[in-house]
C-alpha positions, -999 to 999 in steps of 0.1 A, spaced: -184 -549 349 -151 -538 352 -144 -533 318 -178 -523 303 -171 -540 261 -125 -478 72 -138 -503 49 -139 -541 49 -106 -551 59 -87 -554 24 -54 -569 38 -42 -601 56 -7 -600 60 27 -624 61 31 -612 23 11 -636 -3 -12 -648 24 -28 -614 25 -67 -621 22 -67 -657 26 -59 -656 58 -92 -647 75 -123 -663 61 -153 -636 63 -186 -653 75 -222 -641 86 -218 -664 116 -232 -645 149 -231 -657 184 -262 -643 188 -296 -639 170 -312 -609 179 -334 -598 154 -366 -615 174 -356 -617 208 -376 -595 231 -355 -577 257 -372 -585 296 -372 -549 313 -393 -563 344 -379 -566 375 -360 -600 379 -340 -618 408 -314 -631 398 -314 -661 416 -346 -669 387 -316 -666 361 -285 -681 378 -274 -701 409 -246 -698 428 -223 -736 427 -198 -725 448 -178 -704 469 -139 -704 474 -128 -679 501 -90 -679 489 -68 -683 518 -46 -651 532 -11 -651 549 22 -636 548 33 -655 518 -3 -653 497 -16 -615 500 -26 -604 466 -26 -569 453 -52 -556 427 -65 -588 409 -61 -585 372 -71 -619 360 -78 -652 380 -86 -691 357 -99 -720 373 -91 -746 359 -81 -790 359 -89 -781 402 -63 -751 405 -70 -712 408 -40 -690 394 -44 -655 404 -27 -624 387 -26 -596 411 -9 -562 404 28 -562 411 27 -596 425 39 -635 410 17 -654 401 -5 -674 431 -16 -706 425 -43 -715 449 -63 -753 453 -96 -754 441 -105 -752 482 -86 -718 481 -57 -729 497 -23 -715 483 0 -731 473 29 -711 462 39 -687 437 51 -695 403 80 -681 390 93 -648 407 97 -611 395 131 -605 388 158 -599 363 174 -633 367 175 -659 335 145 -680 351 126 -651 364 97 -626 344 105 -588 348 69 -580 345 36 -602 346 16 -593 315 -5 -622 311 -5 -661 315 -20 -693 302 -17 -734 311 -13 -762 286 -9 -797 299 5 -789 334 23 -761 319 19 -726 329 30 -700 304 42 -665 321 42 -636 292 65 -611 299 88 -583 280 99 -602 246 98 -635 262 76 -662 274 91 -683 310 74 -715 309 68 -735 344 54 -768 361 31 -764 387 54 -769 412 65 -735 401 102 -749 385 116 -731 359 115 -752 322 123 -731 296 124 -697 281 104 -686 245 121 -661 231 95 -637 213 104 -606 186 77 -586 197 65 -570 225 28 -591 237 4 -581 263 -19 -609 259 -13 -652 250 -41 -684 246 -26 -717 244 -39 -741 219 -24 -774 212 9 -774 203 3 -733 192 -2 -702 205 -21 -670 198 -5 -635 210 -18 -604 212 6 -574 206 2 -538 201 36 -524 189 34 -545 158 19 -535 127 -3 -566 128 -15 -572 164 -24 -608 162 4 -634 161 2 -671 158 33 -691 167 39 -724 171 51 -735 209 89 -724 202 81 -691 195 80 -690 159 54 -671 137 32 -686 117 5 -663 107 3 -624 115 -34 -611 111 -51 -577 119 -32 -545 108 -34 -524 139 -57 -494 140 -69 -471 171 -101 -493 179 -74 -524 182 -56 -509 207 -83 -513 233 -65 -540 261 -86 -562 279 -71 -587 310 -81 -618 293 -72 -609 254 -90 -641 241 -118 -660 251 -133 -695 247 -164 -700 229 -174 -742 217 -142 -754 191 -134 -710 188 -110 -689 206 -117 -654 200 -105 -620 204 -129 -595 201 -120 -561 178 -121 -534 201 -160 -525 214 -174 -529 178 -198 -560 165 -166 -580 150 -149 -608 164 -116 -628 154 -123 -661 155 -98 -689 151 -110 -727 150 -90 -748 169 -112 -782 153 -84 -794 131 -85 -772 104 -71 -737 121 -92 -718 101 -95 -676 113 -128 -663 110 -147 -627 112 -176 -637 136 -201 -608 150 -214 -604 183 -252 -597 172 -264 -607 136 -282 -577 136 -255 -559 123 -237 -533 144 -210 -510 142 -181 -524 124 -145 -524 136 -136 -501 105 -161 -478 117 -152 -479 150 -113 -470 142 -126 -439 121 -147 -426 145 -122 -431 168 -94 -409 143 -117 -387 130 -145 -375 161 -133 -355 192 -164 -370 206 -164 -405 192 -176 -416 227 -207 -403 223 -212 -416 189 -204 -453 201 -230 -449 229 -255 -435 204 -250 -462 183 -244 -491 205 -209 -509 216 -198 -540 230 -176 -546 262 -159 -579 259 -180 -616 268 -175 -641 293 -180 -677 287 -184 -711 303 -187 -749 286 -224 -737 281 -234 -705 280 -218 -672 267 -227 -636 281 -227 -608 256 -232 -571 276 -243 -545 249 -244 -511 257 -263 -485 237 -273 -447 249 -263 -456 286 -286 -488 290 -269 -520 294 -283 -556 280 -270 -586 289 -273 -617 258 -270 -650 275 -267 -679 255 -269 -716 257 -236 -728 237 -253 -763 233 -292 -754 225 -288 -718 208 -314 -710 232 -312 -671 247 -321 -649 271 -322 -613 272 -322 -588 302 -317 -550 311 -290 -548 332 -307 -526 357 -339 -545 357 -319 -578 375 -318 -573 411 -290 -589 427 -307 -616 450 -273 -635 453 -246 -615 469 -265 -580 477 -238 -566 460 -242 -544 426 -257 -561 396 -226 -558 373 -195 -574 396 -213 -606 384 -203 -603 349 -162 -590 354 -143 -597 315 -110 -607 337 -120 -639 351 -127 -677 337 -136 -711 346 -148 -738 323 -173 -757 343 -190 -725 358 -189 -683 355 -168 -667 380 -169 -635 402 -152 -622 432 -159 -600 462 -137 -584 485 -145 -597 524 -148 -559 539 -170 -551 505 -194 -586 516 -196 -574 550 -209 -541 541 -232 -557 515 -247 -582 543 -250 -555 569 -269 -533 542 -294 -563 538 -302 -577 574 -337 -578 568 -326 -606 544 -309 -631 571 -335 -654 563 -326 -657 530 -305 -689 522 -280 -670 499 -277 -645 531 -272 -670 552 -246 -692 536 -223 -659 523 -231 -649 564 -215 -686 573 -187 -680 551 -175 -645 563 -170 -662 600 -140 -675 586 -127 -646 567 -108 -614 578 -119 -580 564 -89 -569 548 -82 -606 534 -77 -619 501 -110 -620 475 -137 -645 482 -146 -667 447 -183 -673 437 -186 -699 410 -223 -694 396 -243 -709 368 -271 -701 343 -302 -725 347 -319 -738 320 -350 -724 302 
């Protein structure tokens, strides 16, 4: 888990909106008042199975740096890598080519903050600007922007931005850059920045508020109503709280871990995973998007059956896929991980990760693992 997850809020901004802008709800992604937590030892492949596995391909033209966010998605993989263009990939792994280039040309994006696709369109955020490509990596158009964004979602013909030097940090502009709506008047718990800034969950797109129980929630239905959501209908700490503690506590880190903190949520088109971490312990809520149905596990009671690698590279915040959950694993990493575990080359997940690794060099680009929940 690379990322490990005062009062109400009074005012909505963009003037005489204010308050009207975000609708407060008891709505929870998950129920947890009678769930029982299972603390008994539990292989994962009980839990999850493993769909597929994408060794992306490595050459002159297709090394990747540190990966910072990778989407699957309509049978491409686009991969953002620390100081390198974008890299679209096939869904076999095969690259293609990159799109775009850094540079300080009219058509190129000084920096790579974030990125998003709409119908065959990929959107490159970069310093007050948004390039916008095909997928054959040609220059379209330029969005001007008048702020500063580190994160962008795509909806329709709008899209949502996440930016920090503004008073309000969420934005939502319609597809030539204009604003439409401003929400969320920055405070210290806001400025936590996560690789993927929002994340889809059924008709929502949501952007969680810092590591406390509340969640932004805009409904892309028809009606484009924002919502305050919580993780946990329990009721935990609030984003208010969070920003105080935060302004007020020299050791506000140890007051989140006493109390209990969140550290972002992956999703697919069926279930959501919801780690929650509270005096050091870790629990994973997995729920079934379509059958409300959940599951509920100590972290360090699942025993990784799959990959022999640690328990938490599983559930990374920075990648997404909507048919499947998505992970990575370094080739040299895998190697040591299989050596470690000879004494399970019987094992049909040993075997097939063994098979795979053939065709891989150590220091080569990450190896994809699409995996799934199973059903109850």
């Amino acid at each position: 888990m690379r990322r490990i997850v005062l009062f109400v809020l009074t005012v909505f901004f963009v003037s005489a909106c204010s308050r009207k802008n975000i609708v407060k709800t008891k709505e929870s992604i998950i129920t947890d008042s009678v769930e029982v937590v299972n603390k008994k030892n539990t292989l994962m492949s009980s839990i999850m199975t493993i769909s597929n596995i994408i060794p992306l391909e490595t050459s002159e033209h297709s090394i990747l740096g540190e990966i910072e966010k990778i989407i699957k998605r309509d049978g491409f993989i686009y991969v953002k890598s620390r100081n390198r263009p974008l890299a679209l990939f096939d869904e076999k792994g095969r690259f293609i080519h990159n799109i775009g280039k850094i540079g300080a040309g009219p058509e190129d994006y000084s920096m790579l903050a974030d990125f998003d696709i709409n119908n065959k369109e990929i959107y490159i955020l970069t310093i007050n600007k948004i390039q916008v490509y095909d997928l054959e990596g040609n220059w379209i158009r330029t969005v001007p922007l008048d702020l500063n964004a580190s994160g962008i979602r795509l909806t329709d013909d709008k899209m949502l931005i996440f930016a920090l030097g503004n008073e309000n940090v969420i934005h939502l502009l319609d597809n030539s850059g204009q604003k439409m709506k401003s929400l969320l008047k920055r405070n210290q718990a806001l400025r936590i920045c996560r690789n993927i800034s929002f994340v889809k969950y059924g008709n929502y797109i949501l952007f969680p508020m810092g590591r406390s129980n509340d969640i932004l929630a805009y409904d892309t239905s028809g009606n484009g109503v924002f919502k305050k959501i919580s993780y946990l209908s329990s009721g935990q700490l609030s984003n208010e709280e969070e920003s105080d503690f935060m302004e007020n506590n020299q050791s506000y880190k140890k007051e989140l871990d006493n109390l209990g903190f969140f550290d972002g949520m992956i999703t697919d088109n069926t279930h959501v995973i919801v780690p929650f971490i509270k005096k050091g312990k870790v629990t994973l809520w997995i729920k079934n998007i379509r059958t409300s149905q959940i599951q509920a596990y100590e972290l360090s009671s699942l025993k990784n059956d799959l990959t022999f690698s640690s328990t938490h590279s599983f559930f990374l915040d920075n990648m997404e896929s909507k048919d499947a959950f998505l992970t990575y694993v370094m080739p040299y990493k895998l190697k040591e991980y299989l050596q470690k575990t000879q004494h399970q080359e019987k094992n049909q997940h040993y075997e097939r990760l063994n098979k795979v690794m053939e065709n891989c060099e150590d220091e080569g680009n990450p190896i994809l693992i699409e995996y799934k929940i199973k059903d109850l």
